[in-house]
C-alpha positions as CSV (number, residue, x, y, z in Angstrom):
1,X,-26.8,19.2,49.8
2,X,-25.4,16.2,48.4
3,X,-28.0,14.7,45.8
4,X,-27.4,10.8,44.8
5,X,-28.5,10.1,41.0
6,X,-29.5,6.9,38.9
7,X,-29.1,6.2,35.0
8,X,-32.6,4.8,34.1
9,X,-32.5,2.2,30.6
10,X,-34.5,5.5,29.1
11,X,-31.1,7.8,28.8
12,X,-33.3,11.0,28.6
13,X,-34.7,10.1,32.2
14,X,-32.5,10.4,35.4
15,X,-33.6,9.8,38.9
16,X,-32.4,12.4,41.7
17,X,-32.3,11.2,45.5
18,X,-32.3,14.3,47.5
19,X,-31.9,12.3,51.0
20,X,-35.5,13.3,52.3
21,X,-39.1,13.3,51.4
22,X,-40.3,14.5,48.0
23,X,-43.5,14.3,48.4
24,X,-45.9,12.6,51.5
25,X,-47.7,10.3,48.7
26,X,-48.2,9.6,45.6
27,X,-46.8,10.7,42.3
28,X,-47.0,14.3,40.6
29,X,-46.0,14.7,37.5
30,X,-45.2,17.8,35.3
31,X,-45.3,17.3,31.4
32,X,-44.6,21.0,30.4
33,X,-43.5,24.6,32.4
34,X,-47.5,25.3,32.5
35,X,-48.4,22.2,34.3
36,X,-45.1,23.0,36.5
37,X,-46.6,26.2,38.0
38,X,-48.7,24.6,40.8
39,X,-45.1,23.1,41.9
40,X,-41.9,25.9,42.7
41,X,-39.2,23.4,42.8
42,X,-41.0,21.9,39.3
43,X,-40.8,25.8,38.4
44,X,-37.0,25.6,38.6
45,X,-36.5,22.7,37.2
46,X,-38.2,23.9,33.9
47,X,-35.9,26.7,33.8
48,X,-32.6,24.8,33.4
49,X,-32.5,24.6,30.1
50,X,-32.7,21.0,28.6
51,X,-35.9,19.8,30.7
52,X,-38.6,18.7,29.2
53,X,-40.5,16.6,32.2
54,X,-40.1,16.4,36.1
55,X,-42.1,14.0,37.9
56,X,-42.1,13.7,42.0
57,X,-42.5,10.3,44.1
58,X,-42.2,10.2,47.8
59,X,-38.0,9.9,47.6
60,X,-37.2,10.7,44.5
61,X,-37.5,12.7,41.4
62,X,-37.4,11.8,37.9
63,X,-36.0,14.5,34.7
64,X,-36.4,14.1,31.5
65,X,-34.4,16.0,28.9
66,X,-34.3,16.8,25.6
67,X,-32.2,14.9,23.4
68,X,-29.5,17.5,22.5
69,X,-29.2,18.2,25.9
70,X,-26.2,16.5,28.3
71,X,-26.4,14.8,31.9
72,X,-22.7,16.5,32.3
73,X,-24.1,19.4,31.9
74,X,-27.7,19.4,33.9
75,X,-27.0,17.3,36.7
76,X,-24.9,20.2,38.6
77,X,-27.8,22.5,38.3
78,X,-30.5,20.1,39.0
C-alpha cells in the first residue's frame, strides 16, 4: 500500500493519506497508548517507537512524535 504524507508547519505532526476511508465521520483522537486501546490501528501506531499522538479524520491521519525522534526513520513503519 502506497501511503502519500504531508509536512504540517508543527514538525512533530505529519499527516498520512492511506488512499481510502479512515474513519466514516468525525475525528478520534488518541493522546496516549491507554486512550489508543479502543483503536487497533492506534494500538500499532503507539508501538513504533517515537509516537506520542495519533489522531484519525475521515481521509487521513495525523502522528505526532517526540522530539528526538526522526520522520526518516518512522515514516516507513507508519
Amino acid at each position: 500500500m502506497f501511503i502519500q504524507t504531508e509536512a504540517l508547519p508543527d514538525a512533530s505532526r505529519m499527516k498520512f493519506f492511506p488512499g481510502e476511508a479512515v474513519l466514516h465521520s468525525g475525528v478520534a483522537e488518541f493522546g496516549d497508548e491507554e486512550a489508543a486501546q479502543r483503536s487497533p490501528l492506534a494500538v500499532r501506531l503507539f508501538k513504533i517507537d517515537g509516537i506520542c499522538g495519533v489522531t484519525f479524520y475521515k481521509d487521513f491521519i495525523t502522528v505526532m512524535r517526540d522530539k528526538e525522534a526522526d520522520w526518516q526513520v518512522l515514516k516507513p513503519m507508519i
